[in-house]
Structure formats: structure tokens, C-alpha cells
PASEBA-1860 file (N, C-alpha, C; in nm, 3 decimals):
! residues 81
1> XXXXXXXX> -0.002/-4.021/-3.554/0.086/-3.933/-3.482/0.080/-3.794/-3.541 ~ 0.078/-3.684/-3.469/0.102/-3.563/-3.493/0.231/-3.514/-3.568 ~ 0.182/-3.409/-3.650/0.324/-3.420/-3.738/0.398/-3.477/-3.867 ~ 0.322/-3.600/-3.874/0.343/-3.722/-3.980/0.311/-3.658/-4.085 ~ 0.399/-3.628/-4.223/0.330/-3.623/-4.319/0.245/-3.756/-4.320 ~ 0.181/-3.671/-4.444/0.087/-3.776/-4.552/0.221/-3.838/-4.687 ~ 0.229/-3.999/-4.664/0.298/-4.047/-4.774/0.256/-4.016/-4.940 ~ 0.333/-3.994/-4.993/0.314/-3.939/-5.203/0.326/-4.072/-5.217
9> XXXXXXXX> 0.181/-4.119/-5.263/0.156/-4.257/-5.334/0.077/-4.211/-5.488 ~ 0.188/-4.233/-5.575/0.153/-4.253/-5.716/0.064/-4.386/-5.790 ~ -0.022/-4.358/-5.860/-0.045/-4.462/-5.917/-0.071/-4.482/-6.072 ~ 0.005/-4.584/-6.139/0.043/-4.593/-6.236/-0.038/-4.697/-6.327 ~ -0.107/-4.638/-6.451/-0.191/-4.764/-6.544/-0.172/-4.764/-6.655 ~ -0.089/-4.850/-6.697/-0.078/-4.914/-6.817/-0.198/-4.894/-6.883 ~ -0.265/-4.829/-6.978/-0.403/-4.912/-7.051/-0.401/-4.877/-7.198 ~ -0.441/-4.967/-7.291/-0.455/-4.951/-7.446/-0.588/-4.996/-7.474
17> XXXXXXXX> -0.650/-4.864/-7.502/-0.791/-4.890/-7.577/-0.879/-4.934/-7.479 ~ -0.888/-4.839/-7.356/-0.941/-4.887/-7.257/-1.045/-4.746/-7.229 ~ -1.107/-4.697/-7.343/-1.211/-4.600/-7.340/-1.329/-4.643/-7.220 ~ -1.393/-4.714/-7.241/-1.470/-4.743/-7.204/-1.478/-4.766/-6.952 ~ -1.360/-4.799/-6.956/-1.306/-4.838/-6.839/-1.265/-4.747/-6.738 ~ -1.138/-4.690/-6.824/-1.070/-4.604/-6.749/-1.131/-4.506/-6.639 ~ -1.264/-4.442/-6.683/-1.287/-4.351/-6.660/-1.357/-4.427/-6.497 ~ -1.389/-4.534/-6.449/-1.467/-4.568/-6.371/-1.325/-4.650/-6.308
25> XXXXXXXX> -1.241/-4.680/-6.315/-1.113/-4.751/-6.268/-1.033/-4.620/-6.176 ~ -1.011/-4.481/-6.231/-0.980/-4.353/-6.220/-1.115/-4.345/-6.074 ~ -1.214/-4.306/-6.070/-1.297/-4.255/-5.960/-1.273/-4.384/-5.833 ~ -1.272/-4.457/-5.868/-1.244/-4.573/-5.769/-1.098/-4.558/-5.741 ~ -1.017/-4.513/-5.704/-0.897/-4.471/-5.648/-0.939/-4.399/-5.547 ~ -0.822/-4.429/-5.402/-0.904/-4.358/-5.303/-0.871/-4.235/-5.318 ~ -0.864/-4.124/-5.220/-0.844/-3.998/-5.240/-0.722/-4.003/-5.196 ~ -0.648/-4.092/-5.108/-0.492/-4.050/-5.061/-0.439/-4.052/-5.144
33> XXXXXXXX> -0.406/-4.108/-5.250/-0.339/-4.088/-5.343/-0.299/-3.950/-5.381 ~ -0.158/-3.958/-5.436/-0.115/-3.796/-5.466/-0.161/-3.760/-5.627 ~ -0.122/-3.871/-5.697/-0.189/-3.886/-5.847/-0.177/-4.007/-5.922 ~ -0.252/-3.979/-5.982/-0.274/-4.091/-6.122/-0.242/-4.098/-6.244 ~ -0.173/-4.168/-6.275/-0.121/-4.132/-6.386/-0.148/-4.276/-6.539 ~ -0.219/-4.189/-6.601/-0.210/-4.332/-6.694/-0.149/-4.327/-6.824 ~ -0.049/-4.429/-6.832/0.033/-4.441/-6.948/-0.048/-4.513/-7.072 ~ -0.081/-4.409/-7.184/-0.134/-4.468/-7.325/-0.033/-4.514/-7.406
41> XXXXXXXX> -0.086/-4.686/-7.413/0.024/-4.752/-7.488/0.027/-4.732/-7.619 ~ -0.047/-4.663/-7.703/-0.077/-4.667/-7.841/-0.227/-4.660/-7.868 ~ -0.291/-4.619/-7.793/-0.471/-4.672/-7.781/-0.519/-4.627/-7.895 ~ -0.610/-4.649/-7.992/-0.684/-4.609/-8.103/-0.834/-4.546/-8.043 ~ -0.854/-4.556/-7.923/-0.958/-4.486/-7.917/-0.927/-4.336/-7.783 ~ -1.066/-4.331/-7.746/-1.065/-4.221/-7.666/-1.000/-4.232/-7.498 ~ -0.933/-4.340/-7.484/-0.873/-4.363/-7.374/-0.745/-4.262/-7.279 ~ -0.685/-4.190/-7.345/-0.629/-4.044/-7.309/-0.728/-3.951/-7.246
49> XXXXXXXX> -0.799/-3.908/-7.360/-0.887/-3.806/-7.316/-1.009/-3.856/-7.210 ~ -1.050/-3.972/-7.182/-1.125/-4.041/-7.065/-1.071/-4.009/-6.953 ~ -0.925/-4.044/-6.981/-0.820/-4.030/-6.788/-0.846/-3.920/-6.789 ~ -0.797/-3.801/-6.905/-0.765/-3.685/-6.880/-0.890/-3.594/-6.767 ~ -1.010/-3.673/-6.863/-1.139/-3.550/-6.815/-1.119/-3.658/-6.674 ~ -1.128/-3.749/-6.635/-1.152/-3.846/-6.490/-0.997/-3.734/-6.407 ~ -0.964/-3.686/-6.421/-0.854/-3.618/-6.356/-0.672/-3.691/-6.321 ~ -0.668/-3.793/-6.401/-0.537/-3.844/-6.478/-0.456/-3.751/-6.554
57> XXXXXXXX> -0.318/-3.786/-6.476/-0.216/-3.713/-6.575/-0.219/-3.812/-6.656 ~ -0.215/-3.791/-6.802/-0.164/-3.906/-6.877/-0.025/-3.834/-6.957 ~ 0.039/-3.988/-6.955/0.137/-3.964/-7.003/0.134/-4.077/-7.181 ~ 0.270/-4.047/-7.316/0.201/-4.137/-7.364/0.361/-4.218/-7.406 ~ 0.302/-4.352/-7.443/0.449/-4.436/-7.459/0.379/-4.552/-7.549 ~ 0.437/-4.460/-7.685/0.399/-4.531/-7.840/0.453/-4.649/-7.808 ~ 0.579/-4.688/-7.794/0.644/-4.812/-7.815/0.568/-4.910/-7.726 ~ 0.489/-5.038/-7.757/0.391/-5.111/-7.695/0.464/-5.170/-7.589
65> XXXXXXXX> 0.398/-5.249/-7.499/0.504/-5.367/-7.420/0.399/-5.246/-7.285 ~ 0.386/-5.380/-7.217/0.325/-5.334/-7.015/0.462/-5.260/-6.975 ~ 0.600/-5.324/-7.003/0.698/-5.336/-6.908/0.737/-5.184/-6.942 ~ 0.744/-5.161/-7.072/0.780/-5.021/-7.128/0.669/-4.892/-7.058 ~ 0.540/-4.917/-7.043/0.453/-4.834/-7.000/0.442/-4.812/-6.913 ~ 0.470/-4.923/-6.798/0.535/-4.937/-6.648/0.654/-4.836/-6.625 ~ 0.753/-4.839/-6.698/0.869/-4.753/-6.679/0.851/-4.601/-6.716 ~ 0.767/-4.562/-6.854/0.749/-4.445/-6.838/0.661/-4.372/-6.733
73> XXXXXXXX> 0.575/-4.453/-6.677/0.472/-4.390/-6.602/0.529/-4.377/-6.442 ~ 0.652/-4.443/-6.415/0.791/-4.484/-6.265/0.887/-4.266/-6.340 ~ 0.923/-4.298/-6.442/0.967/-4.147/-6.472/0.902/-4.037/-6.493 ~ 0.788/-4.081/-6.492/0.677/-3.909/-6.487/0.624/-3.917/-6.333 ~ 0.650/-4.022/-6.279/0.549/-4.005/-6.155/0.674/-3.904/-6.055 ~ 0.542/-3.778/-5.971/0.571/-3.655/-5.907/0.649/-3.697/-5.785 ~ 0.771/-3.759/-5.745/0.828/-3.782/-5.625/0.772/-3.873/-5.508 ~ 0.708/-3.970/-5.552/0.628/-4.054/-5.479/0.688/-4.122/-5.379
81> X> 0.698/-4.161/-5.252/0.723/-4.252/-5.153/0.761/-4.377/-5.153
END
């Protein structure tokens, strides 16, 4: 229909120490998406800076746990639908 926005679909990834991945998990997102956002649980490697250059906001949430990385990445995400 004419008129319709486009829905703000966020998407949110948990990942720790997921250098290797991220960066090919990130390009495989379709383009509707408004953004991506990946929450670093504590990662020891280059897994921040992978999302970052793949075009990921990352956000970071020392304290470990999915459920915790889930929630920070629900409070950084940009007004999503």
C-alpha cells in the first residue's frame, strides 16, 4: 500500500568470542533491517571490532549470561517496531 512506512526491525546478537563468525552472520542480514546490533558478552578476541567493521552497532555487557546480553541489546536498540 501507498504510504506505509517501512517497519524499524532491530536485530539483536548475543556473541562471545565469535571473531571468526560474526562478520559473515552480519552480511547475511537482509537489508530491511534498520540495525544490528551486537552485544559483546565479555569476548577475548576480536569479535567487537569484526561487527564493528561488518557495520554493527556494538554494544558491550561484561556481566556474562544470553539473558543479560539480550536485555542490553532490547535498551540500546533505536525505536524498533
Amino acid at each position: 500500500m501507498p504510504g506505509l512506512a517501512s517497519p524499524r526491525i532491530s536485530v539483536i546478537i548475543p556473541a562471545v568470542d565469535e571473531e571468526a563468525a560474526i562478520g559473515l552472520v552480519i552480511a547475511d542480514i537482509p537489508r530491511v533491517v534498520h540495525e544490528v546490533i551486537v552485544v559483546d558478552n565479555g569476548s577475548r578476541d576480536r569479535t567487537a571490532e569484526v561487527a564493528q567493521a561488518a557495520g554493527a552497532r556494538v554494544v558491550s555487557e561484561p556481566r556474562r549470561g544470553y539473558g543479560r546480553a539480550c536485555l542490553a541489546g532490547i535498551a540500546a536498540a533505536d525505536r524498533p517496531d
